[in-house]
C-alpha positions in Angstrom: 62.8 81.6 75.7 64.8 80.7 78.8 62.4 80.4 81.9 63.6 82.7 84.0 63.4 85.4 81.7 59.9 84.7 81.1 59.1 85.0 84.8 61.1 88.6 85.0 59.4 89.5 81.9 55.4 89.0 83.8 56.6 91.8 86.8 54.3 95.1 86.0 56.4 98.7 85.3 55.2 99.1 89.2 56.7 96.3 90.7 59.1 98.0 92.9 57.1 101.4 93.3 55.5 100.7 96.5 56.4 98.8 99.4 53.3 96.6 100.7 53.1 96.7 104.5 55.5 93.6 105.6 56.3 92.4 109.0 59.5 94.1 109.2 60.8 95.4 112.6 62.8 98.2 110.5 61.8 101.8 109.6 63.1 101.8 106.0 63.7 105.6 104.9 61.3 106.2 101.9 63.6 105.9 98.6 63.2 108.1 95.8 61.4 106.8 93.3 60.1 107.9 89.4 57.9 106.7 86.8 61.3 105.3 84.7 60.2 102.5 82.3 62.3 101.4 79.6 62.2 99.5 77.0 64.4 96.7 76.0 63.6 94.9 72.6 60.2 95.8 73.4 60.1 94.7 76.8 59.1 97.5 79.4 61.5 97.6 82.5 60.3 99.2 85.3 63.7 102.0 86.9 61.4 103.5 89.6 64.8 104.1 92.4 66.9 105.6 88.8 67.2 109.3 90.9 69.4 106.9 93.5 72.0 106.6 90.6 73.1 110.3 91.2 74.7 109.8 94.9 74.8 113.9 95.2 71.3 114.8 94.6 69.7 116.0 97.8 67.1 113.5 97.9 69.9 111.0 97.8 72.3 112.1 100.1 69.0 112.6 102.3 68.2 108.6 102.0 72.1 107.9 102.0 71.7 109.5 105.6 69.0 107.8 107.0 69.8 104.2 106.1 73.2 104.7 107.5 71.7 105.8 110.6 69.2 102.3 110.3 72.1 100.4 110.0 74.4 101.6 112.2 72.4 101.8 114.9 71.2 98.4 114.4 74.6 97.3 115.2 75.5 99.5 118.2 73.0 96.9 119.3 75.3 94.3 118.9 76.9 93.4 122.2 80.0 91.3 120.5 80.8 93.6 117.9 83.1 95.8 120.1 85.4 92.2 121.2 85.5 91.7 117.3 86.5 94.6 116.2 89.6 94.5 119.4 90.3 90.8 118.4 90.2 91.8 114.6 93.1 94.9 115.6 95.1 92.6 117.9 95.5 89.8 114.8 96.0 92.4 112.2 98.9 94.5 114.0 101.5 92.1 112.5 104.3 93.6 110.3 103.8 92.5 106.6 105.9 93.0 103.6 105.4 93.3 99.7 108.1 91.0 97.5 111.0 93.4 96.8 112.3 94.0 93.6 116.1 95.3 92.7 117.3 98.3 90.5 121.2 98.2 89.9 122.8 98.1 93.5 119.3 99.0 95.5 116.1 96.9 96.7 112.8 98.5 96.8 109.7 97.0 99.0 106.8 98.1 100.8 106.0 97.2 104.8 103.3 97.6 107.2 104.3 97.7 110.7 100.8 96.6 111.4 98.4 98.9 111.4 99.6 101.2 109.4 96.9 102.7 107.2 98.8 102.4 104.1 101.7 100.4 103.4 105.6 101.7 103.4 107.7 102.2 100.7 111.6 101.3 101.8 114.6 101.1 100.0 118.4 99.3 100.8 121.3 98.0 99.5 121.7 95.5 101.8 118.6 93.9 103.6 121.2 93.1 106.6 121.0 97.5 107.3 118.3 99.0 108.4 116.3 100.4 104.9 115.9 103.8 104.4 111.7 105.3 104.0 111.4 106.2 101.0 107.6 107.0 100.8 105.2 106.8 103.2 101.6 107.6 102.1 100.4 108.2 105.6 101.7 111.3 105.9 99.8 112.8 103.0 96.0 113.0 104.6 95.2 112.4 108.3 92.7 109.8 107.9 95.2 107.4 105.3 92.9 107.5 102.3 95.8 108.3 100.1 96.9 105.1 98.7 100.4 104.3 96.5 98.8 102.9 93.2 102.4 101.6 91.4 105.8 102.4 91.4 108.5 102.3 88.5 112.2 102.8 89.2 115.3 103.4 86.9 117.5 101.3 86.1 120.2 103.2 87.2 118.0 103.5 90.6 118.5 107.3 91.3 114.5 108.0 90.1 111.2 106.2 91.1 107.6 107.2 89.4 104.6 106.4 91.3 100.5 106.7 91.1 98.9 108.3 94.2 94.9 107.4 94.4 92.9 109.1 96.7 89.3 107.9 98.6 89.7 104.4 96.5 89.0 106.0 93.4 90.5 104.0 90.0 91.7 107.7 89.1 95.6 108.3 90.0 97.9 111.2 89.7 101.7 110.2 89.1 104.8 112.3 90.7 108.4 111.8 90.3 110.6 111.1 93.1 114.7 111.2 93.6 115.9 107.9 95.3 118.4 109.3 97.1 117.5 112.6 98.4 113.4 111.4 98.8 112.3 114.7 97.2 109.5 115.3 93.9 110.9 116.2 91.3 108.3 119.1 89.0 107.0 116.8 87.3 103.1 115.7 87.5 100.6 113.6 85.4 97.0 113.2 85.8 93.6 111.8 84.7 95.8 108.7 84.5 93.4 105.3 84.9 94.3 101.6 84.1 97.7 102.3 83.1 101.3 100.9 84.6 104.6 103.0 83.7 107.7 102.1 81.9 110.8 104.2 81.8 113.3 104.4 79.0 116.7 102.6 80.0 118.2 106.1 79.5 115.6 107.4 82.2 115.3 110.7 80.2 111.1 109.7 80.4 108.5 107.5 80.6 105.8 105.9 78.8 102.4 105.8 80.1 98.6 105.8 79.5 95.4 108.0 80.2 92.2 109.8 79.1 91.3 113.2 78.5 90.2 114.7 81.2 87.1 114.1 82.3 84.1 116.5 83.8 85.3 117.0 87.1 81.6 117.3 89.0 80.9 113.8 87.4 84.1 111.9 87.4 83.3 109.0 89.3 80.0 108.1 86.7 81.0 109.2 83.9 82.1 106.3 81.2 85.8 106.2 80.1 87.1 106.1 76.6 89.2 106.6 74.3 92.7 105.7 75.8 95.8 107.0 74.8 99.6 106.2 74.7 102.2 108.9 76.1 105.9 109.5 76.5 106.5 112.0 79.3 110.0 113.1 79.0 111.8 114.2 82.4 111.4 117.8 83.5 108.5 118.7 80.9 104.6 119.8 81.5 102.3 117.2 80.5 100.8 119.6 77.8 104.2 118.3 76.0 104.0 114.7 76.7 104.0 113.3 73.0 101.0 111.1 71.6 102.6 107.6 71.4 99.5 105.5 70.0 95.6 106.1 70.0 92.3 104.6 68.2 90.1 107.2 68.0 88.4 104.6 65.6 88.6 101.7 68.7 87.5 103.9 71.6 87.2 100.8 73.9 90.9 99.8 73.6 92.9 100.2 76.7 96.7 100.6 76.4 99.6 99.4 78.5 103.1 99.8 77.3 106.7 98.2 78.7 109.8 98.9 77.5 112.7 95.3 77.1 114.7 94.9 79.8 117.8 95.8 76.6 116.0 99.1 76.1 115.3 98.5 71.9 111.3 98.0 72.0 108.4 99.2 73.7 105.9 96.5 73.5 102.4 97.6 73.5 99.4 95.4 75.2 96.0 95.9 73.8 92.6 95.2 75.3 89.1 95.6 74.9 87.9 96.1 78.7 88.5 92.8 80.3 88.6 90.5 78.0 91.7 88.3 78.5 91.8 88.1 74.4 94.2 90.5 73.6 96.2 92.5 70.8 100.7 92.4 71.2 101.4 95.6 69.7 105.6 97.2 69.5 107.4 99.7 68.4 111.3 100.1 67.6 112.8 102.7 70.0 116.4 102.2 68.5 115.1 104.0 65.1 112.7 107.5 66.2 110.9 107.0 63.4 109.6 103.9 63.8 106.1 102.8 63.3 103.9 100.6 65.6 104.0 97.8 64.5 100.5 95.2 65.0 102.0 91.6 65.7 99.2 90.0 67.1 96.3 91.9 66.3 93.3 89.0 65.7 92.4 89.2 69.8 92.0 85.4 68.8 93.8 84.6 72.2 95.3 85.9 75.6 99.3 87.1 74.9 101.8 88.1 77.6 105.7 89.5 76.7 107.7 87.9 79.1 111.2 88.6 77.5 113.4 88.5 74.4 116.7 88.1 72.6 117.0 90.5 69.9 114.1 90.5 68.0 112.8 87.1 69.2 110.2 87.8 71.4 108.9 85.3 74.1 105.2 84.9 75.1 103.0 83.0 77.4 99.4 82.0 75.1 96.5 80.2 75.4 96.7 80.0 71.4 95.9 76.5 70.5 96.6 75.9 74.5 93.5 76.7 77.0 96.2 75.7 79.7 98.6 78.4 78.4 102.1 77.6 76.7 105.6 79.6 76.0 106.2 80.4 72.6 108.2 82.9 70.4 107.8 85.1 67.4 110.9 86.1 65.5 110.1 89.3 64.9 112.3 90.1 62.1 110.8 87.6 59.9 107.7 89.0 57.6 104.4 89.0 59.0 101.7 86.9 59.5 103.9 85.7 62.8 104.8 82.3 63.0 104.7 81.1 66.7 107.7 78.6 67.5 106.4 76.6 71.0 109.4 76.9 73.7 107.0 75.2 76.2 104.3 73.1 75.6 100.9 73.0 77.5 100.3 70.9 80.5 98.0 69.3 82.6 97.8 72.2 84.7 96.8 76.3 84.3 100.0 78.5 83.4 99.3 81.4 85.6 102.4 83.3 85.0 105.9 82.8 83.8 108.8 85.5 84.2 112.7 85.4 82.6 114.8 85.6 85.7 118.2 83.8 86.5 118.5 82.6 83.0 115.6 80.7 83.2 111.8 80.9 83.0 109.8 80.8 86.1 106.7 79.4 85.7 104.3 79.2 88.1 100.9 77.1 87.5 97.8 76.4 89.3 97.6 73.1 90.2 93.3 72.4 91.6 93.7 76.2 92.2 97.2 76.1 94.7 100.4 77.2 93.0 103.5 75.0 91.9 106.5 76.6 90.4 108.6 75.2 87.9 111.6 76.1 86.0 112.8 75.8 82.5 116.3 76.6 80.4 115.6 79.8 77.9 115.8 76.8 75.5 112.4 75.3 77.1 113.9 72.4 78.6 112.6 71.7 81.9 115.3 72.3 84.7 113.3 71.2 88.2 110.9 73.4 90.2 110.9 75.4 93.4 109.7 73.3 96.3 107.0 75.0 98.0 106.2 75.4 102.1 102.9 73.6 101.1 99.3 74.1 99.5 99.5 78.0 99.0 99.7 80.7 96.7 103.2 82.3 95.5 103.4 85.5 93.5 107.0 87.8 92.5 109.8 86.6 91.0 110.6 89.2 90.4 114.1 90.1 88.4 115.9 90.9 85.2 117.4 87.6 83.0 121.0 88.0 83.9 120.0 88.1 87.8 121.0 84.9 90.0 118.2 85.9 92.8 114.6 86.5 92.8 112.1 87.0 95.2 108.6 85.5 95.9 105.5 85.3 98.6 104.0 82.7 99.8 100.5 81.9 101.6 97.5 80.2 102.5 94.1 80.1 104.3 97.0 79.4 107.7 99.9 80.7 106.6 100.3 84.6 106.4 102.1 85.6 103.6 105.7 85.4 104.0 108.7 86.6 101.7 111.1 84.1 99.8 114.7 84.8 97.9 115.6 82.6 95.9 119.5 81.7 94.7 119.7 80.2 90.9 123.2 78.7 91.6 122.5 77.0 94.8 118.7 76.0 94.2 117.8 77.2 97.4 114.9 79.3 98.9 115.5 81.0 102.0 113.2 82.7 104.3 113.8 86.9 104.2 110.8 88.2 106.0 108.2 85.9 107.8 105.5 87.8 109.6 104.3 87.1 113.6 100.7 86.6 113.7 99.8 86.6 117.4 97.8 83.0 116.5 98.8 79.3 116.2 98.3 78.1 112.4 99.1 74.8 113.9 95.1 75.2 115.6 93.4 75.3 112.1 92.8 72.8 109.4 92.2 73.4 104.9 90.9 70.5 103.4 90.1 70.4 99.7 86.9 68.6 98.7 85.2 68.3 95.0 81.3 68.2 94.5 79.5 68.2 91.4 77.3 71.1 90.6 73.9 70.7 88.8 75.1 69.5 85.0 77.6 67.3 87.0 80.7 69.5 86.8 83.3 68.6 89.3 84.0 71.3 91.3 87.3 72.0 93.6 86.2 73.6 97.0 88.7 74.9 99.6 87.2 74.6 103.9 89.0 76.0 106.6 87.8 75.4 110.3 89.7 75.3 114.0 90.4 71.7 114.7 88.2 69.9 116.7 84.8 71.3 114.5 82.4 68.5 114.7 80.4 68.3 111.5 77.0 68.1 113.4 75.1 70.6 110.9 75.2 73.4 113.4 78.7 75.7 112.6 78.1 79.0 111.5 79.7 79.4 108.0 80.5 81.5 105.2 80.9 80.6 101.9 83.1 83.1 99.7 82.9 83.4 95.7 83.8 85.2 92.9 83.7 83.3 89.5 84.6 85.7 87.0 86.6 87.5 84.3 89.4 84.5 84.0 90.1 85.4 87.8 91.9 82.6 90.0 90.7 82.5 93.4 93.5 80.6 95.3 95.2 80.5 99.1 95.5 83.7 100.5 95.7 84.7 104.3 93.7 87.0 105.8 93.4 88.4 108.9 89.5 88.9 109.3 88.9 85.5 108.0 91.1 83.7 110.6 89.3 85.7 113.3 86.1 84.3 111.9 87.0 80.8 112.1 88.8 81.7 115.6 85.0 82.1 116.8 84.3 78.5 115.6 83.4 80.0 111.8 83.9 77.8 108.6 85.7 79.9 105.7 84.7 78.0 102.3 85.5 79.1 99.3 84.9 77.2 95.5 86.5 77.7 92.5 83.4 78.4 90.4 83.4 78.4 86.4 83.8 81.6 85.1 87.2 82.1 86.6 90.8 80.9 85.7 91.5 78.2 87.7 91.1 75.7 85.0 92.1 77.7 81.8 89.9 79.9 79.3 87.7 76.7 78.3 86.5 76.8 82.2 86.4 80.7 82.2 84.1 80.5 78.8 82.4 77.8 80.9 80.5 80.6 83.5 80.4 84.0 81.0 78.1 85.3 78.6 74.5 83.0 78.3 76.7 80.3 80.6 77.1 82.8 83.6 74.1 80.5 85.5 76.6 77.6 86.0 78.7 80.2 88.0 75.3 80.6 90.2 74.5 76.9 90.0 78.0 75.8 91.3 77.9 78.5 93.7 74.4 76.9 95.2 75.9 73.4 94.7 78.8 74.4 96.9 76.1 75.3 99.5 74.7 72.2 99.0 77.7 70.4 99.5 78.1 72.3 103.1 74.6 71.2 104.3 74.5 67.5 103.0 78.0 67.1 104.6 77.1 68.4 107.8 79.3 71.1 108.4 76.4 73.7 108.5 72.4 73.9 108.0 71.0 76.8 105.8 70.2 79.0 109.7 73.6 78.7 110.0 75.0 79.5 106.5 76.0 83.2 105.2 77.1 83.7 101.8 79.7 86.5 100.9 81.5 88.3 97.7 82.9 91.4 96.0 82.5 93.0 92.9 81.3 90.2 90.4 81.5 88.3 93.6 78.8 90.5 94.8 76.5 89.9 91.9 76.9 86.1 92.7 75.6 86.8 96.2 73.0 88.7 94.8 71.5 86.5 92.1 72.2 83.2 94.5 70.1 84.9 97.3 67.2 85.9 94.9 67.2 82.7 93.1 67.3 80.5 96.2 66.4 82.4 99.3 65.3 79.7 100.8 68.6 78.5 101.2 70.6 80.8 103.1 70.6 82.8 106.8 72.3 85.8 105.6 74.1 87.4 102.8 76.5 89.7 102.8 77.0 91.1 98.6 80.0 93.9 99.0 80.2 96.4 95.7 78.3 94.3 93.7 77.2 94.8 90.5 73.2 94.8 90.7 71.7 96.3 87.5 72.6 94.0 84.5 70.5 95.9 82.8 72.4 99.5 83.4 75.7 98.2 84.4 77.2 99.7 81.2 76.2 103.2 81.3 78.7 104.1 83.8 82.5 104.4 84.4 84.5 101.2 82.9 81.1 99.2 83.0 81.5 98.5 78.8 84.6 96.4 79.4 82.5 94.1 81.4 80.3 92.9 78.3 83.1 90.6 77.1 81.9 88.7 80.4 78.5 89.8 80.7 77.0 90.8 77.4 74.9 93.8 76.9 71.0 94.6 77.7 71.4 96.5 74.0 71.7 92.8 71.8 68.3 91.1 72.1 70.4 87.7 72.8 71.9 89.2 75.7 69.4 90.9 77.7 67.2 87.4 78.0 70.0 86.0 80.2 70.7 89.4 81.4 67.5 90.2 82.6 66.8 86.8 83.8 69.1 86.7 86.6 70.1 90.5 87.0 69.0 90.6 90.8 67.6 93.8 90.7 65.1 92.7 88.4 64.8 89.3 90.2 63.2 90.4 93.4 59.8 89.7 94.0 56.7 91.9 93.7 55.7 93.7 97.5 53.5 91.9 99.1 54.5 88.2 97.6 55.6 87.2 100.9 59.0 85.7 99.8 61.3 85.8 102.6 65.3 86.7 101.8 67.9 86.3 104.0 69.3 88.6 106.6 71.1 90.9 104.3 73.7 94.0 104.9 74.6 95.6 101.6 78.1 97.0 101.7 79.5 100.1 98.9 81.6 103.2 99.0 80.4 106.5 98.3 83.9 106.9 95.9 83.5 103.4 94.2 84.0 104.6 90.6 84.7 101.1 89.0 80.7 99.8 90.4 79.2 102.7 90.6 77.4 102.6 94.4 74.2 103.1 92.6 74.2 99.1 91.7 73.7 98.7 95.9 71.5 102.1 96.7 68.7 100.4 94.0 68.9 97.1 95.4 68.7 97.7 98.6 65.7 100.3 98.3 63.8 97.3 96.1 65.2 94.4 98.5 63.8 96.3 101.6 60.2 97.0 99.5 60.2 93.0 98.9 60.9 91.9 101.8 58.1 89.7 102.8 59.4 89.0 106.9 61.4 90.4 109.7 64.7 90.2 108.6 67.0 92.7 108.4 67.7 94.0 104.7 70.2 96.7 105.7 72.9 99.0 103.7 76.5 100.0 104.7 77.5 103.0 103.0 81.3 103.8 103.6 82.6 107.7 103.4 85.7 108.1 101.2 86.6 104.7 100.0 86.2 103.1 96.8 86.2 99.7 95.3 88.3 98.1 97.8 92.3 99.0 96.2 94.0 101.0 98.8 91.3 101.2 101.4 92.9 102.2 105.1 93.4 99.7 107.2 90.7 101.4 110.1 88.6 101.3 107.4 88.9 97.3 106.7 88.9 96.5 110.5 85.6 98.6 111.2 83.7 97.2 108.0 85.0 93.8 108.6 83.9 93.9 112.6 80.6 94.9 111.5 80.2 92.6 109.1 81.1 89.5 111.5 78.9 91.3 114.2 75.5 90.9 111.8 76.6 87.5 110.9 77.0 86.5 114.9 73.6 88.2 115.3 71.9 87.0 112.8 73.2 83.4 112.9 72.9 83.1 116.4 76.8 82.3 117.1 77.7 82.0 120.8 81.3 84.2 120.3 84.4 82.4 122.3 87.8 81.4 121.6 
C-alpha cells in the first residue's frame, strides 16, 4: 500500500474537529463543523467542515463573513498594497485586441481600451476605417460582470449568435443579434453549458448544445448530465428547437457540433468530461433524413476535424502518434475507417493545425514555445511562418480559399500583439501592437531544464528585470498547473510584469500531466502518476534554491484550478519548503470532488474515491486530508486561499473546508487566510476591477510576508 496513504489512513474521524490552541496572532471565526464520517472501502474519513459545502446556509454565509473581514483587514494593514494596486492600473490600461476573424466582406474582433471591464466587440470592412461597436458587454450591468462567452456569425455576415455569462458562472444564455442594425433579434436560448454554436450556411438556424434545466436554487452545485444536441431554427421558441443527438444511455458524453465550411455535414465531437480521447461523430445535412453516423467511436485516441473535400475528411490524431499527425478518412468508403497519414508525426507536439490559404497551418510546441509551419493540402511541407521570437501564437483564423489569416503573438515580455498574414507574399505584417507603458527591453526569459525526482528532464521558463543577482535572496513565485493535456506556454500578463518590476522572479515549469510533450507526457502526471506532477513541481523549487535565485523565506508558490491542487498538495507535502502559498480555486477534496457540478469529467485525470484503486492515491495526497492533526506543531506556509462565491466549475466549498482545517492545523504564527470574491466565478470573464484588486492583494501578502522592500 503506497506510504502516504498509510499515513492519511492513521488520522482519527476527529482530526480536524477541534482546533488545539496554536500561537497564531489571528482570530479564526469558529467553522461549522458535524460529526460526518464516511466510509471509503472501509476506511472511515472524517467531513467534520461538510455544512461549509452549502455556501447559502446561514452558518456559512455567517463564517463567509467573518473571514473576509480577517482577511481584509489584514491587508488594509499593508502599507504597499495601495502603490500596487495604482502600478497594477497604470500597466494594465493598454488597449488590447482579440485575433479577428472574417465573414464574407466584414471583420469581426474584440478590443479593450484598457480598462474596460469586459472586452469590445467591433466589426469593419476595412481595418483602415474606424470599426463600428457592435457589442459591448459593459453596458449590460454596472459593475461589468456580464461577460461575452462566444460568438458565431453567418456567412453571409448579416447575423451574429453569442453566449452572455453572468458572475463567472460556466452557465450562458445565447441571443441573436443583426450585424448591421446591432439589434436582438426574438430569439433566446438557455441552460446552455460547454457548448460552441454553428450555423447552417443557409443561416436559417443553428446547431447547439445544453442540459435540461436545472434546479434553479442549486444551480451552481448541482452535477450536470445528460447533454444534448439541438438545431434552433431562426425566429422559433426554444420549446421547438429539434433534438439533434442524445445518450440517455451515456449520460457523461458532452456534445459539440460544427457544420463544413461547404455546408454538407455537421460533424459531431464527443467527450467523456475531459478526457482528450474522444468520439468523431457526423451527420449528412444534404439528405434530412440522414442518420448520425459513429466514425470514430473506440475513444482510443484524441480526433480534431480540421477540414474536408467532399467526403474526405481531414483530422489532426494522436492515433499511433503521441506527438499528433494529419490524417484523412474517406468517408464514403465502408466502415471500419481506414486512416490515410497526410502528415506524419514529428519531433515536436502538434498543438493545432487549421485549413486556411490552401494550406494547413500547423502550429507545434517546440520545449513548450510555438513554431508554425505550413504544408500543401497534399501534406507536403511548404516553409513555416517566422516568428517575433520565443512566444506563443494562437488564430489563424480563415476559410480554405482565403489568401489571409490572422494570428497573436506573445511572451513572458512581449504583450500580445495581432499578426495578418498574406499566402501569396509570405509575409506577416503587424495590424495591432499594444503600448505597455514599460520597457520589455528591461527584462530577461531564460529557459533552463532540471531533473525531477525519477530523473525526468524538465523544461522551466524564468523571467526577472536584468541586473538580478542570483545571491539566494529574490523574492519569487513559481507558477504551475500540470494537468488535463493543458500546455502552459509564453503568455504576457500584466500583473506578472509588475511583480517582477518590484525585483520578483516569475517561474513557471512545464510539469507532467500537461501537453507540452504529447499524451505519453500527459499520461506521465494523471491517474496513480499524478505525484510526479507534485514531485516536478518541488524539483522546480529545488532547482530555484540550489541555483541561487531564491531561498525557501523568499519563495511563494502559486496556481489555479488543478493548479491550485498542486499548491495545495506541494505545501502539505513539503511545508518546510516554501514562505508562502497562494492556491486560487483549487480543487481540495479528492475525495468529494465529484459530487458536484462537472466534477465527474475530472476522473479521466483524477480517478474516483468510489474504485478502491483510486482512492489510495486519492486520499494520499488530497490536501484536505493531508493536513496534520491540531496540535502537531507542523508549521505551513503563509497562505491566502483565493475562490468566488459563483465558481460553479470548483465548487468554492473545495477552499471554505481547507481553509477552516488549514487554520485548525496550523501549528505557528502565520497567516492561513481566505479571499472570498462576490460575484465572480472560475476566473472566465471576470472584470477587469476585479483582476487588479485580487491581483494587488495577492502581491501585497507576498511583499508582507516575504519581506520585499517594494521599488522600481
Amino acid at each position: 500500500m503506497h506510504r502516504r496513504f498509510l499515513l492519511a489512513a492513521i488520522f482519527s474521524p476527529v482530526t480536524f474537529l477541534f482546533a488545539a490552541d496554536s500561537p497564531s496572532k489571528f482570530n479564526y471565526p469558529p467553522a461549522p463543523t458535524t460529526n460526518q464520517v464516511d466510509d471509503y472501502n472501509g476506511v472511515s474519513v472524517a467531513d467534520p467542515y461538510r455544512a461549509l459545502e452549502n455556501p447559502d446556509a446561514p452558518e456559512s454565509r455567517k463564517w463567509i463573513e467573518a473571514e473576509n473581514k480577517i482577511t481584509f483587514d489584514f491587508l488594509k494593514t499593508i502599507s504597499e498594497r495601495d502603490g500596487i494596486r495604482t502600478r497594477l492600473t497604470e500597466v494594465w490600461d493598454y488597449e488590447r485586441f482579440g485575433v479577428p476573424f472574417k465573414e464574407k466582406d466584414r471583420y469581426f474582433f474584440s478590443k479593450n481600451t484598457g480598462l474596460q471591464n469586459q472586452n469590445v466587440l467591433y466589426t469593419t470592412k476595412n481595418f483602415a476605417e474606424q470599426p463600428r461597436m457592435l457589442l459591448d458587454p459593459n453596458l449590460l450591468t454596472k459593475d461589468g460582470t456580464i461577460a461575452l462567452g462566444d460568438a458565431e456569425v453567418t456567412d453571409d455576415a448579416k447575423l451574429m449568435a453569442y453566449g452572455l455569462a453572468t458572475a463567472g458562472s460556466d452557465w450562458q444564455q445565447w441571443k441573436v443579434r443583426e450585424v448591421e442594425t446591432g439589434k436582438d433579434r426574438q430569439d433566446l436560448i438557455d441552460w446552455v453549458k460547454f457548448s460552441n454554436t454553428s450555423w447552417k450556411r443557409d443561416g436559417s438556424g443553428f446547431f447547439y448544445s445544453r442540459y435540461d434545466k436545472p434546479d434553479e436554487k442549486n444551480k451552481l452545485r448541482t452535477q450536470v448530465y445528460n447533454h444534448k444536441l439541438f438545431f434552433h431554427p431562426l425566429g422559433t421558441a426554444q420549446a421547438q428547437d429539434k433534438l439533434i443527438y442524445e445518450r440517455p444511455d451515456q449520460k457523461e458524453w458532452l456534445f459539440n457540433a460544427e457544420v463544413t465550411d461547404d455546408g454538407r455535414y455537421l460533424i459531431i465531437t464527443v467527450q467523456r468530461g475531459t478526457d482528450p480521447k474522444n468520439r468523431i461523430f457526423y451527420k449528412n445535412l444534404v439528405d434530412p433524413n440522414s442518420k448520425v453516423v459513429e466514425l470514430l467511436d473506440k475513444a482510443d485516441a484524441e480526433y480534431a476535424f480540421i477540414d474536408n473535400q467532399g467526403p474526405v475528411f481531414a483530422f489532426r490524431t494522436n492515433l499511433n502518434a503521441p506527438l499528433g499527425r494529419i490524417v484523412t478518412i474517406d468517408t464514403s468508403k465502408p466502415l471500419p475507417p481506414r486512416m490515410d497519414e497526410l502528415v506524419s508525426e514529428s519531433k515536436d507536439k502538434l498543438e493545432s493545425v487549421s485549413s486556411v490559404g490552401d494550406h494547413f497551418v500547423a502550429v507545434y510546441l517546440k520545449d513548450a514555445h510555438s513554431a508554425v509551419k505550413l504544408f500543401k493540402l497534399d501534406g507536403t511541407s511548404d516553409g513555416e511562418i517566422k516568428l517575433p521570437g520565443l512566444g506563443t501564437v494562437a488564430g489563424f483564423t480563415g476559410k480554405r480559399k482565403d489568401r489571409e489569416t490572422f494570428y497573436s503573438f506573445t511572451s513572458f515580455t512581449t504583450p500580445t500583439s495581432i499578426f495578418r498574414y498574406d499566402f501569396d507574399k509570405k509575409t506577416s505584417q503587424v495590424l495591432f501592437k499594444p503600448k505597455v507603458k514599460f520597457n520589455p527591453d528591461d527584462y530577461k526569459t531564460e529557459q533552463v531544464f532540471y531533473k525531477s525526482g525519477d530523473g525526468t528532464r524538465i523544461p522551466m521558463f524564468i523571467s526577472y528585470k536584468k541586473g538580478l543577482k542570483r545571491e539566494g535572496r529574490n523574492p519569487t513565485y513559481l507558477f504551475g498547473y500540470g494537468g488535463f493535456d493543458i500546455s502552459e506556454t509564453p503568455t504576457f500578463k500584466p500583473e506578472n510584469l509588475v511583480w517582477m518590476e518590484m525585483g520578483g522572479i516569475f517561474a513557471l515549469p512545464n510539469l507532467r500531466g500537461g501537453g507540452e510533450y504529447g499524451e505519453k507526457w500527459h499520461e506521465a502526471g494523471m491517474l496513480h502518476t499524478k505525484q510526479n506532477v507534485f514531485d516536478d513541481f518541488i524539483a522546480a523549487a529545488r532547482y530555484l534554491i540550489d541555483n541561487r535565485y531564491t531561498s525557501t523565506p523568499k519563495l511563494a508558490i502559486g496556481g489555479g484550478s488543478n493548479g491550485g491542487l498542486l499548491v495545495g498538495a506541494c505545501m502539505t507535502q513539503r511545508p518546510d519548503l516554501f514562505g508562502a502559498a497562494l492556491p486560487n480555486v483549487g480543487v481540495m477534496d479528492m475525495l468529494r470532488f465529484e459530487k458536484y457540478t462537472i466534477g465527474w469529467a475530472w476522473t479521466s485525470d483524477y480517478g474516483s474515491a468510489q474504485k478502491p484503486d483510486d482512492f489510495a492515491y486519492l486520499y494520499a495526497y488530497s490536501p484536505l486530508h493531508h493536513l496534520a492533526p491540531p496540535g502537531r506543531g507542523c508549521c505551513y506556509p503563509a497562505t491566502m486561499i483565493t475562490t468566488a462565491d459563483h465558481d460553479d466549475r470548483v465548487v468554492p466549498a473545495h477552499s471554505f473546508k481547507f481553509a477552516a482545517a488549514l487554520q485548525a492545523a496550523q501549528g505557528c504564527d502565520k497567516p492561513t487566510l481566505i479571499r472570498i470574491e462576490t460575484r465572480a466565478g472560475h476566473g472566465a470573464g471576470k472584470p477587469t476591477t476585479k483582476i487588479i484588486e485580487e491581483t494587488a492583494d495577492r502581491w501585497a501578502f507576498l511583499v508582507k510576508e516575504l519581506g520585499m522592500k517594494v521599488g522600481r
